[in-house]
N, C-alpha and C positions, 0 to 999 in steps of 0.2 A: 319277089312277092308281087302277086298282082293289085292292082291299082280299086280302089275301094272304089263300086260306081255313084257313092255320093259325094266325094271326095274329087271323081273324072267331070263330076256334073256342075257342081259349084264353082260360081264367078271366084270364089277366094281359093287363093293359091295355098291349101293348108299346108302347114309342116309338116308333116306326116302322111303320107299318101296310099299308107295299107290298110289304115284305121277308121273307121266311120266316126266322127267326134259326136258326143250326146250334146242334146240342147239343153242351155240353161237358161231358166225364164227368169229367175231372179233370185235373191239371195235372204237366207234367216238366219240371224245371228251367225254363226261361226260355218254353217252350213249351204251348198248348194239347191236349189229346187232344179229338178231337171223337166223336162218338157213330161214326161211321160209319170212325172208326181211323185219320182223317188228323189228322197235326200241324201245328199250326200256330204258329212262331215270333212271341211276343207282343214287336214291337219297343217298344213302346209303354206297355210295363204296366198294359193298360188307358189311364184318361187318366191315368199318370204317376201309378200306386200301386202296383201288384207291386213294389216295387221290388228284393227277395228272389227272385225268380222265383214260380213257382206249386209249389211243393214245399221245404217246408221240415220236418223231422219234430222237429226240434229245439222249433217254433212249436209245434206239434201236439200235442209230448208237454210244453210248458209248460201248455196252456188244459188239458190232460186234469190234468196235477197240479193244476191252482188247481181245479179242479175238483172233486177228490178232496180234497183237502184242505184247501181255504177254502170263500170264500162266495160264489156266484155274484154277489148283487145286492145294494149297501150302497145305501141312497136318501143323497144328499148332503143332502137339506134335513133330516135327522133330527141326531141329537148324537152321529154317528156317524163313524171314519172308516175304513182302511183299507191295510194293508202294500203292495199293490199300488199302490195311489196314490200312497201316500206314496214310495217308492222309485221309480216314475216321474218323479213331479217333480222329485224331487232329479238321478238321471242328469239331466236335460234341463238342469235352472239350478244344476249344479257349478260352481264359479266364479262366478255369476252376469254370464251375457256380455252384456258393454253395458249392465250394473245392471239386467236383465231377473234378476225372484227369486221370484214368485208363478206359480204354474198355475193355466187354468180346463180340465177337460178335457170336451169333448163329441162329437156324433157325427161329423155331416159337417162339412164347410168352411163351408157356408152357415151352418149358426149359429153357429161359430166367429167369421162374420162380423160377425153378428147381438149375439153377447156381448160382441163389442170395440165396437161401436158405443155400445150400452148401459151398457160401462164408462167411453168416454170420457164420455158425459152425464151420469152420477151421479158422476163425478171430479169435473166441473165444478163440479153442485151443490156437491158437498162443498166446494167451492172456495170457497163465496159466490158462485158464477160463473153461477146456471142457463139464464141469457141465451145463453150458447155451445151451442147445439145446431148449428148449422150445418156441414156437411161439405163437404169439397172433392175432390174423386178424378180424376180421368182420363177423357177421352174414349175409347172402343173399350175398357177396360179390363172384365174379370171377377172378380168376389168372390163370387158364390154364386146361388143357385134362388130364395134364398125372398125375399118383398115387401121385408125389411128389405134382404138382399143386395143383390136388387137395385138397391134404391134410389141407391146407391154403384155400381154398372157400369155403364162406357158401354156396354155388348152391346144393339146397336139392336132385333134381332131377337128377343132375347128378354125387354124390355122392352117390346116395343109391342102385348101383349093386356092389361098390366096398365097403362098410362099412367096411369091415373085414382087408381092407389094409390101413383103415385110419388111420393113425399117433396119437395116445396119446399123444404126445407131441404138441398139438394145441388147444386151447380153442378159445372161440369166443364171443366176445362184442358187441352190439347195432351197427349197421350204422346213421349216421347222415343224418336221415330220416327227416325232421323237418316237408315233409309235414302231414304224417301220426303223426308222434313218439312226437309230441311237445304237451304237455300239457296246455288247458285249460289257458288263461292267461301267459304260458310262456312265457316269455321274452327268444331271440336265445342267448344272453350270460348267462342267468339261463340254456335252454336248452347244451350248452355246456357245463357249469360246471358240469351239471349232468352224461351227456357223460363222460367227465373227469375224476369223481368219478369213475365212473364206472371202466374203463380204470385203475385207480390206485390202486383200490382196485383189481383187478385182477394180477394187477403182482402181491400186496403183498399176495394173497391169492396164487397162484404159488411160490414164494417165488424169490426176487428181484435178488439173485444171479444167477435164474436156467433160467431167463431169455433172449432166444438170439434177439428177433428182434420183433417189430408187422409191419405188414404189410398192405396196404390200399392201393385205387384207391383215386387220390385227385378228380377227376370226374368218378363216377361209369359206366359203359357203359351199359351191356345189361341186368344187371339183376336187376336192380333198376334205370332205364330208365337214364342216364345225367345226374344225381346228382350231383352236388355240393354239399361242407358241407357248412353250415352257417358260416358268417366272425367270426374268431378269434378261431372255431374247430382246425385247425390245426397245429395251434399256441401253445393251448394247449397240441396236443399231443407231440411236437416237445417237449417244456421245462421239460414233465413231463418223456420223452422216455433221456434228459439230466440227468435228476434229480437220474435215476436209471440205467444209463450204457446204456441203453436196444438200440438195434440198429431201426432206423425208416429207415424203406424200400418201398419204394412209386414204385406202378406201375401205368407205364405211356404209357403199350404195345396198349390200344385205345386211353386214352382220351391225349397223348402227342403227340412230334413232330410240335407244333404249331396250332392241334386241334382246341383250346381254344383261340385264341387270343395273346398267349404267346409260346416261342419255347417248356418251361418246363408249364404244368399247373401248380406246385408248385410256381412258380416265382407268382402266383397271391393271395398266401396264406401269405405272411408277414412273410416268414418262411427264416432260411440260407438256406435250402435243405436237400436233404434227404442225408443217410450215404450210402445207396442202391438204386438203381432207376433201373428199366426195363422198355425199350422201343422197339418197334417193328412197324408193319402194316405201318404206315403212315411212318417209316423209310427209305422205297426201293419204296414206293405207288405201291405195288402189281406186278411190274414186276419181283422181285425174291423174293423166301424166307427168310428174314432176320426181326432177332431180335438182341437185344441189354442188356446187362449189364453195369452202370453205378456207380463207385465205388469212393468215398471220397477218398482222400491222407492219411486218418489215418488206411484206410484200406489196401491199397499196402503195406505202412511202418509197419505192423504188422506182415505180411507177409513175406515180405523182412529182420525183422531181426529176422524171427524164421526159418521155414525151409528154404523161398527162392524160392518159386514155389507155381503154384494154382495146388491143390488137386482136380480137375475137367477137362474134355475135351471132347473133342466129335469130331467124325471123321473128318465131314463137320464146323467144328468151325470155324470160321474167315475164309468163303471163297472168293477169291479175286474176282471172277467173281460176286459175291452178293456184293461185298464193291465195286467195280468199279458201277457198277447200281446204289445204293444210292448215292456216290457219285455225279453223275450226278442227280439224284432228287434234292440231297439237294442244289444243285448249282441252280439248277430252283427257288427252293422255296427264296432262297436269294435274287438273281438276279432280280424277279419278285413282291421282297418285298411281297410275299406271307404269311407270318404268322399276318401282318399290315392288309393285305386284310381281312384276313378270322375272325379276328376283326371288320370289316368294315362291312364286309358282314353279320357278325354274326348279327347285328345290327339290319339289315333287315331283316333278317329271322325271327329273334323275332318279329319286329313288326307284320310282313303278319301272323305269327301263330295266335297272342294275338290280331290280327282286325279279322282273315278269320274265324280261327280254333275257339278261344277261347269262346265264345258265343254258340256254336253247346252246345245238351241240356244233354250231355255223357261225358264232356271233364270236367277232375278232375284236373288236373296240367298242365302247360307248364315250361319245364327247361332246361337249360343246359350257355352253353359260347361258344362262338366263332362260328363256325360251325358245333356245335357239340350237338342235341336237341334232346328231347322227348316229348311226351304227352301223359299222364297216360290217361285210360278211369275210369269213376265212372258211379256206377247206378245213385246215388244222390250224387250234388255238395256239399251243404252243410254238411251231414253226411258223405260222403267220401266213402259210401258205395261201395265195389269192384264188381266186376264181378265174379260169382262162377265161378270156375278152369274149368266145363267142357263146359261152354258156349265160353270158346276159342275165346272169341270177337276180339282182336287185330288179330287172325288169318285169322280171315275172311275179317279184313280193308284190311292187306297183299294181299289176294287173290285177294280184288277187284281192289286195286290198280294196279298189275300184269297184269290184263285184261285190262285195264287201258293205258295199258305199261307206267307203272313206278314201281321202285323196290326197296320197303323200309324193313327195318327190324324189328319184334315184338318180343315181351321178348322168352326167349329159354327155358320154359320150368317153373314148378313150385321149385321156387328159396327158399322160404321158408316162417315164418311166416305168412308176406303179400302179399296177394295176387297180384299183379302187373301187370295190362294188359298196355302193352304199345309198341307203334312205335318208332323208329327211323328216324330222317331226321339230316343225317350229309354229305352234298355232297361234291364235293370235291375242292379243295381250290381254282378252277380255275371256277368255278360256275357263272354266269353272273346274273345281275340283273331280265331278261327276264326268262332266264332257271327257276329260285327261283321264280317267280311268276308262272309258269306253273306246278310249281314240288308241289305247296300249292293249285292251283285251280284243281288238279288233285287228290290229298289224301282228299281235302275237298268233293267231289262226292264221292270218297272210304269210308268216313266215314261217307256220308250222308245215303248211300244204307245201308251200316250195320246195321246203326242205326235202320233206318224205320224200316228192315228186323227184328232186335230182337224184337223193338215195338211190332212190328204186330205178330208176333209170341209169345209175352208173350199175349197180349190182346185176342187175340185165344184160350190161355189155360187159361183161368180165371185168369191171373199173370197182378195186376196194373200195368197201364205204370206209366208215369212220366206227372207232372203237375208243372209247375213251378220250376224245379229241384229237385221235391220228389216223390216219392212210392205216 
């Protein structure tokens, strides 16, 4: 496809290079303004970080006072530290949930990823243990951009120009797919147990000592749509990740923050917590860069009595001008009893999908918690039949929704085994009843055009449509 010439002309290197991107001059409530005076309804939050909307003055006039009256930049690796930091971490590990009591804060998700990974290794050493570097994670699953991230996601597609830098030190296990992956008659605690198996038989096939940590989305995000595992999945991983030392590292950089209904989505798993946790996006809701590291008490005290120091840093670590922003988010989201809401809210959103959406005659699953949803497309309902990779379907609901002015998210790309066409609708936790009915009668015209549109163009090329939900 050729090359969009404002796309050829511009100093920034956009991601996309056949698409002219629209200007946004700045943001209302849950919505875009664009250069040329249309709005455009962000259902999406971007990928699942406005979580505030895009106008908050309350955020605005926090970074202007830290501004005025602290310090923009503490370097963390000096003998230095700072009141915005410090009272971020504390809001975050009050109580200390699931003996999660240490923060590391950084920018994005991916080195959020990148610093849990390096902390389970240097636990280990501290351990006596430096033999366990080995990681275990998930097939189709995403943790981040960068080579470390990657190394840990199954995302096929954006793994496969770096294959050469991927880490041997990572295998990869089934996800708790149940709507695909469930067998015929299974029962979801047979399909767990089988999961389980899996899972155990893999560390002892790596071999139980060389083991440092598996890693998981307790709610998947973009690459296997808002999955949840089935009840009592991660239960099992939890006892079986006791059973052999092995550290469980939950990342919470989409679907946490109160996403889900709950501040931790683990909090809904019957689980103590994880020993590692990475959260991000919906940490700062998109007015500054920040991610997060979230570390158990038995991991500081491993530390503390071997060398004494984290073996990890980064220039922009714990910046106070990003911890004063969150800050002020998470004071909103409190204050406003916002993670009860987005429970509440979640409520309805299911409903409108599973009355508006669900019936439409392409619509294979509806999933997710809190405000935080997907809906997979199928050629046929009951065979579960996918959509081949180059008909790009969820691409084109995206487009039309856009035109639409509204702005959802579709899967990023070919993730692996299964094929996965699907949108996102996760808006953001300030979303009103009225917004949530225009945001599902507006995707619901997006995926009615599509639909037609492929109909009629398979029926064109001699390609049966659909009758009653079949070929």
């Amino acid at each position: 496809m050729p090359t969009d010439d404002f796309v050829a002309s511009s100093h920034i290197l956009h991601r996309s290079f056949t698409e002219r991107p629209s200007k946004v001059i700045r943001g209302d409530g849950i919505s875009l303004v664009l250069e040329d005076g249309r709005k455009v309804i962000d259902a999406t939050c971007g990928p699942s970080v406005s979580c505030l909307g895009h106008s908050q003055p309350e955020i605005v006039e926090a970074i202007t006072n830290h501004l005025k009256n602290d310090i923009a930049y503490v370097y963390s690796g000096s003998p230095y530290t700072n009141a915005a930091i410090e009272e971020l971490a504390d809001m975050l590990l009050a109580g200390k949930p699931g003996g999660l009591s240490k923060a590391i804060f950084v920018n994005s998700g991916s080195e959020a990823t990148d610093a849990a990974l390096k902390l389970a290794v240097q636990y280990w050493h501290e351990k006596g243990q430096p033999q366990r570097t080995h990681f275990i994670a998930r097939k189709q699953s995403y943790h981040g951009n960068t080579i470390g991230a990657l190394c840990v996601s199954g995302h096929e597609s954006r793994r496969a120009f770096y294959q050469d830098f991927m880490s041997p030190n990572v295998s990869f296990v089934d996800p708790c797919y149940a709507y695909r992956m469930k067998h015929k008659g299974e029962t979801d605690e047979e399909f767990v147990q089988r999961l389980a198996r899996q899972f155990e038989n893999e560390i002892l096939r790596v071999g139980p000592d060389r083991v440092a940590g598996f890693i998981a989305e307790p709610v998947s995000g973009t690459t296997l749509g808002c999955l949840p595992a089935v009840p009592g999945y991660f239960k099992a991983i939890r006892d079986i990740c006791d059973r052999y030392g092995v550290l469980l590292i939950l990342d919470e950089i989409i679907c946490g923050m109160g996403k889900t209904g709950t501040m931790h989505a683990w909090e809904q798993e019957g689980i103590r917590g994880p020993d590692i946790q990475t959260i991000g996006k919906a940490l700062g809701g998109g007015f500054v860069p920040l991610s997060g590291v979230l570390l158990h008490q038995k991991i500081f005290h491993a530390l503390s009595a071997g060398s004494g120091g984290l073996a990890h840093g980064h220039t922009f670590q714990a910046h106070p001008l990003a911890c004063a922003a969150a800050i002020s988010a998470q004071r909103i989201i409190k204050r406003d009893n916002l993670v009860e809401r987005c429970k509440q809210m979640g409520y309805k959103l299911e409903d409108l999908l599973r009355a508006e959406i669900g019936p439409m005659p392409l619509i294979g699953d509806i999933r997710g918690r809190g405000l935080f949803w997907a809906i997979e497309f199928v050629l046929d309902k009951e065979l579960k039949t996918p959509f081949p990779a180059q008909a790009k379907f969820c691409d084109q609901i995206v487009k039309n929704s856009l035109r639409l002015g509204l702005n959802i998210l579709g899967n990023l790309g070919h993730t692996g085994t299964y094929q996965v066409d699907h949108v996102l609708v996760c808006p953001p936790y300030t979303v009103t009843e009225e917004e949530l009915s225009q945001i599902i009668s507006v995707l619901k015209v997006a995926i009615s055009q599509a639909s037609d549109e492929y109909l009629k163009n398979n029926a064109a090329n001699g390609v049966n449509g659909l009758s009653n939900g079949k070929h």
